[in-house]
Structure formats: structure tokens, C-alpha cells
C-alpha positions as YAML, in Angstrom:
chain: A
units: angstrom
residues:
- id: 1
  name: UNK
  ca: [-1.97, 30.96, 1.68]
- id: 2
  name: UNK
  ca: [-5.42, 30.03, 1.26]
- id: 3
  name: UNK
  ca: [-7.68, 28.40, 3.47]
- id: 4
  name: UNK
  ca: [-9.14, 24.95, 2.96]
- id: 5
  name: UNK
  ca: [-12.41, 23.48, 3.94]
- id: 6
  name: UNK
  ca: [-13.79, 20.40, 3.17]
- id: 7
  name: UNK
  ca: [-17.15, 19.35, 2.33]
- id: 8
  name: UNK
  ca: [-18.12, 16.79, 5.31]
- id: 9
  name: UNK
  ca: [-20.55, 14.94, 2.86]
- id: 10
  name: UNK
  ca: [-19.66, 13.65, -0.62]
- id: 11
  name: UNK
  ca: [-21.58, 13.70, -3.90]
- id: 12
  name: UNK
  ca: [-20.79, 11.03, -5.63]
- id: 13
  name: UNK
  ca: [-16.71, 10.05, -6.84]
- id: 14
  name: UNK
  ca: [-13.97, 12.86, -6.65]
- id: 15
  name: UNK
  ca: [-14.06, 12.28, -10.51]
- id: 16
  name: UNK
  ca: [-17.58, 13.42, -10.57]
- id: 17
  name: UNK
  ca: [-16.87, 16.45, -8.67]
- id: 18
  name: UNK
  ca: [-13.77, 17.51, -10.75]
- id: 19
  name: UNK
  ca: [-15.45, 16.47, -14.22]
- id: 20
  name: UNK
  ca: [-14.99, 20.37, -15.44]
- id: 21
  name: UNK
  ca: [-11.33, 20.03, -15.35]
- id: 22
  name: UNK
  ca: [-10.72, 16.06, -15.59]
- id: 23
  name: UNK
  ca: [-9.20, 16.95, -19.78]
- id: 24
  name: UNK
  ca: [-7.22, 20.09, -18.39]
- id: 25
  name: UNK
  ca: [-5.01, 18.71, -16.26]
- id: 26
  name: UNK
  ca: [-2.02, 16.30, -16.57]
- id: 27
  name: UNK
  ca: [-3.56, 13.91, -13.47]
- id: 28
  name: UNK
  ca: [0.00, 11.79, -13.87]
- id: 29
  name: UNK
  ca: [2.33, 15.11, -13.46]
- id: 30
  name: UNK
  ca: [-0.32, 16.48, -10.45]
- id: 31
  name: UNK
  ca: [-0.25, 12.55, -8.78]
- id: 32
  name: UNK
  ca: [3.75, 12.60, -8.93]
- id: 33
  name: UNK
  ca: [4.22, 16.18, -7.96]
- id: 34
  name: UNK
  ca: [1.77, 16.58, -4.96]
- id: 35
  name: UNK
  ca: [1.51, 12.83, -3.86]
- id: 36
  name: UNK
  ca: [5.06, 11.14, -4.86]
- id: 37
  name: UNK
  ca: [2.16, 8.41, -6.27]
- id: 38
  name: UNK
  ca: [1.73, 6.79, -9.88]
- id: 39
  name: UNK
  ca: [-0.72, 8.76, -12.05]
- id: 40
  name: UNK
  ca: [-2.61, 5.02, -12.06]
- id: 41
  name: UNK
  ca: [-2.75, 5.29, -8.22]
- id: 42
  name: UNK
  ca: [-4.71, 8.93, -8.46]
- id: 43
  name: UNK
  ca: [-7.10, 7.67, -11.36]
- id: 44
  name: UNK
  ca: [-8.30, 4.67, -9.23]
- id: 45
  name: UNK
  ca: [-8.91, 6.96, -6.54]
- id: 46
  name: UNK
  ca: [-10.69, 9.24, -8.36]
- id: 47
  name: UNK
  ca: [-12.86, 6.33, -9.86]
- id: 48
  name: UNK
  ca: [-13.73, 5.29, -6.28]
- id: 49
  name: UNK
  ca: [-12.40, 1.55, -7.43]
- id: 50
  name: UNK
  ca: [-8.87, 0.78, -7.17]
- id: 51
  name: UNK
  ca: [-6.78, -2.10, -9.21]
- id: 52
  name: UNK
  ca: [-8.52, -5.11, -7.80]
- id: 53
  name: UNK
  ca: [-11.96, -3.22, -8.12]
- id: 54
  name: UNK
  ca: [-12.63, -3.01, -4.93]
- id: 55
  name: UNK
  ca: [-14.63, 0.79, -3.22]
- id: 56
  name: UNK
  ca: [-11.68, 3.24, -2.70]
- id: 57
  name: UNK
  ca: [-11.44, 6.33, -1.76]
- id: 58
  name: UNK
  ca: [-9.66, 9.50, -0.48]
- id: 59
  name: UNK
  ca: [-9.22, 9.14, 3.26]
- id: 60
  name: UNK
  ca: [-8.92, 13.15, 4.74]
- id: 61
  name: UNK
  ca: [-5.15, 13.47, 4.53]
- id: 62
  name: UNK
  ca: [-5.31, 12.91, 0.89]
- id: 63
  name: UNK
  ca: [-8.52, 14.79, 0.29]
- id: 64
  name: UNK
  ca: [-7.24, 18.29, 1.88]
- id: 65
  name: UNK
  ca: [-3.31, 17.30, 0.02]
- id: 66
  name: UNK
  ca: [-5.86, 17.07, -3.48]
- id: 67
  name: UNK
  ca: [-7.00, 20.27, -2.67]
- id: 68
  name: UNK
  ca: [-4.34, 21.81, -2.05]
- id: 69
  name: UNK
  ca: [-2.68, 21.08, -4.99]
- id: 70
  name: UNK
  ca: [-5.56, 22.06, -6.97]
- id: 71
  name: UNK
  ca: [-5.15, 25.26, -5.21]
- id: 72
  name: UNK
  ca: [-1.53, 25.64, -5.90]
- id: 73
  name: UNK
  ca: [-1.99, 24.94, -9.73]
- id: 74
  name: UNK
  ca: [-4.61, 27.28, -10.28]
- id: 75
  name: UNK
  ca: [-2.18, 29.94, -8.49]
- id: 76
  name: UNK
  ca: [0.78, 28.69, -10.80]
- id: 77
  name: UNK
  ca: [-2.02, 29.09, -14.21]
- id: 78
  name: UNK
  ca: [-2.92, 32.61, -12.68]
- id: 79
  name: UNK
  ca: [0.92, 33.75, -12.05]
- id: 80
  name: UNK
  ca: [1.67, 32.37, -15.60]
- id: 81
  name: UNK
  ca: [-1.47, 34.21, -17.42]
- id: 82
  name: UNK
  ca: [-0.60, 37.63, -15.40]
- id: 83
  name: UNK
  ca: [3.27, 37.38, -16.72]
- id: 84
  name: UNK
  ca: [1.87, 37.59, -20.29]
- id: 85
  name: UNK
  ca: [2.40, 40.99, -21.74]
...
């Protein structure tokens, strides 16, 4: 399994960090899979503002559970690409 660090300071919204990948993945399938949350739940988090626009944001928990799902997916895209023939 790999190992996860986290950052200790942030740069900016989570969206802002993921912007490479925010139109390559299905945020609503990742939210419901990895967090048992509404995709509307992960994109105000990832905005920084949730539904009543008030600051939001990732406490720990949810920040090392985001990465680790990020991690799993990219190890479900690699086993999928290697199974090609």
C-alpha cells in the first residue's frame, strides 16, 4: 500500500491543486464511492465554499481519505491500462 503524506500548508482550494485532473474524473462516482457523500457535498469542498457560501474545507480525516482514493484510482487506471493486450 502506499504511503501518504500531507502537505502541512495549503496553496490555495483543493480544486486549485487538482485542476490537472478536475475533467478526468467522475467527482460524483469518487464522492459516493470513497466518502458515502453527494457528489454536491465534494464540489463545495473542493470550492472551499459550501451551500450557504460560507469558507469550507477538508478537515485532515477527509484530506488523507481524498488522497487515498486518488491513490486507489490511479492504481485501478494503471491495473486496467496493463490488462490491455
Amino acid at each position: 500500500m502506499a504511503t501518504m503524506t500531507l502537505k502541512e500548508t495549503q496553496q490555495g482550494t483543493m480544486k486549485k491543486q487538482l485542476e490537472d485532473i478536475l475533467l478526468a474524473i467522475s467527482w460524483r462516482e469518487l464522492a459516493n464511492r470513497y466518502f458515502e457523500k453527494s457528489g454536491s457535498w465534494l464540489y463545495h469542498k473542493l470550492d472551499g465554499v459550501d451551500g450557504n457560501k460560507k469558507p469550507t474545507d477538508f478537515n485532515t480525516e477527509e484530506r488523507y481519505q481524498l488522497k487515498g482514493a486518488l491513490v486507489d484510482l490511479a492504481d485501478r487506471i494503471r491495473r486496467a491500462a496493463d490488462s490491455i493486450q
